[in-house]
Phi, psi and omega in degrees: 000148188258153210257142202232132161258107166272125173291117165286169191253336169298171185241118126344096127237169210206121189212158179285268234236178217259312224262332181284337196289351207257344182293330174288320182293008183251314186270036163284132210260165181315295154352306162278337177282293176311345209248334176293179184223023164259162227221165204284184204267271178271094163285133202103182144070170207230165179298143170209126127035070165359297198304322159302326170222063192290349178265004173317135177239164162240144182220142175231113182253128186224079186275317173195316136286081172348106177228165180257163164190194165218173177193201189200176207243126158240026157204190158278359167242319202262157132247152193261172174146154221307109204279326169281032158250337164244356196297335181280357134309020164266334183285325210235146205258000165254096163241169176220120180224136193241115182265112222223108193222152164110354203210149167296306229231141206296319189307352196222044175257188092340139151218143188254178138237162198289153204228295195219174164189166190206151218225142138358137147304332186259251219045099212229111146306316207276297200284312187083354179300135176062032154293098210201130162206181187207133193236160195249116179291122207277349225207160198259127158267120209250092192314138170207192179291331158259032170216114164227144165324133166280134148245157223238149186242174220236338188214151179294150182215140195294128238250114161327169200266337167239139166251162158218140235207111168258159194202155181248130166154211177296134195223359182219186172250026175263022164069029168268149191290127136280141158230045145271140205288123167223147182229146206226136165279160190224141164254118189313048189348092197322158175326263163346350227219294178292356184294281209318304181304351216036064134267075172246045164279141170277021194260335196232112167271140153253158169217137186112213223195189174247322204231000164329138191232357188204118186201156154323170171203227181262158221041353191264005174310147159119298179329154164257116168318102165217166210230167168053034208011014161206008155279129175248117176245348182211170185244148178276124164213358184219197145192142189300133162336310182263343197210154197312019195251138197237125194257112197238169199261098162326089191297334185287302198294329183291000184327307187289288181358285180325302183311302183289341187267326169325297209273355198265291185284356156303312218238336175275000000 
């Protein structure tokens, strides 16, 4: 299989408290921002309506280098999301992850903090192979008309010609912040295109392109891939170094996975 340097999606960030972050990110000066390597969140793609994606989360993990990421609720307690989004709290033994939900815009969002969590078993940090985890709400997420459960399908099913990926975060390219809810349409990729790139797990849906202009980015690990507006078939979790192509973690194949680690961290 041919070896891909994959780009990941979280974003570094740097704030005194978990409840401080988004009044730091605003007040972050050009000069630090210019000084990163981070690359825009949602490229591309328009503002959009909580309500459009009510199972969207924002997670702010802060294990030992603070970062954003996403997920999305599959239960009122469980969020699904990226296995290299939590895996550096596996090193520390005091972590903190903050879920931040209900609203397009942070200030007016809910929020819990995370109690447990869990990674794939196999989970490969190098490879990204079985990028898959689930984090546990310390506090009942409580479903309404913006908070709603993602459904996850059990079986393949024939996929529209577009997916879509909402997101929080960086929007141009003179690196100023949004904190408003954005979403970006996707195009599915033929087989072939991900063969060619070596993505040939069946474990990895692609989406996008060699010249694709509108995509996830850094901070949308996590995010959830969804078709029919509330079916989730994929997790945001890499992109090719050179090109517009976004490698997300199958959620129809992680399917049992979902079931059993779901009902494993509810009971333990």
């Amino acid at each position: 299989m041919q070896q891909v340097n994959f780009v990941r999606f979280e974003i570094s960030v740097i704030f005194n408290s978990m409840l401080d972050l988004f009044f730091q990110i605003m007040l972050l000066t050009a000069s630090t921002l210019a000084s990163s390597e981070m690359e825009p969140f949602i490229v591309g793609g328009d503002y959009t309506d909580i309500k459009q994606y009510p199972h969207s989360v924002l997670m702010i993990v802060d294990c030992k280098d603070p970062f954003l990421c996403g997920g999305s609720v599959l239960t009122e307690r469980i969020v699904l999301t990226a296995g290299h989004c939590i895996h550096p709290c596996k090193r520390v033994y005091d972590f903190s992850i903050l879920l931040k939900y209900g609203h397009q815009t942070s200030e007016h969002m809910a929020s819990t903090m995370v109690s447990k969590f869990v990674t794939h078993s196999r989970y490969d940090d190098e490879s990204l192979a079985n990028d898959i985890g689930m984090v546990y709400a310390e506090h009942t997420i409580e479903l309404g008309t913006t908070v709603q459960r993602i459904a996850i399908l059990g079986r393949h099913v024939r996929t529209p010609r577009y997916g879509y990926v909402a997101g929080w975060g960086i929007i141009n390219s003179k690196r100023e912040t949004a904190t408003s809810l954005k979403h970006v349409r996707q195009t599915f990729s033929p087989g072939g295109l991900c063969r060619t790139l070596g993505f040939s797990s069946p474990g990895i849906i692609c989406t996008g392109g060699a010249h694709e202009k509108e995509y996830p980015d850094q901070g949308d690990s996590g995010s959830a891939l969804v078709i029919y507006d509330f079916i989730q078939i994929g997790i945001v979790s890499f992109k090719h170094p050179h090109y517009g192509l976004i490698g997300y973690t199958n959620t129809t194949y992680y399917y049992d996975w979902i079931v059993s680690t779901s009902k494993t961290i509810h009971c333990s």
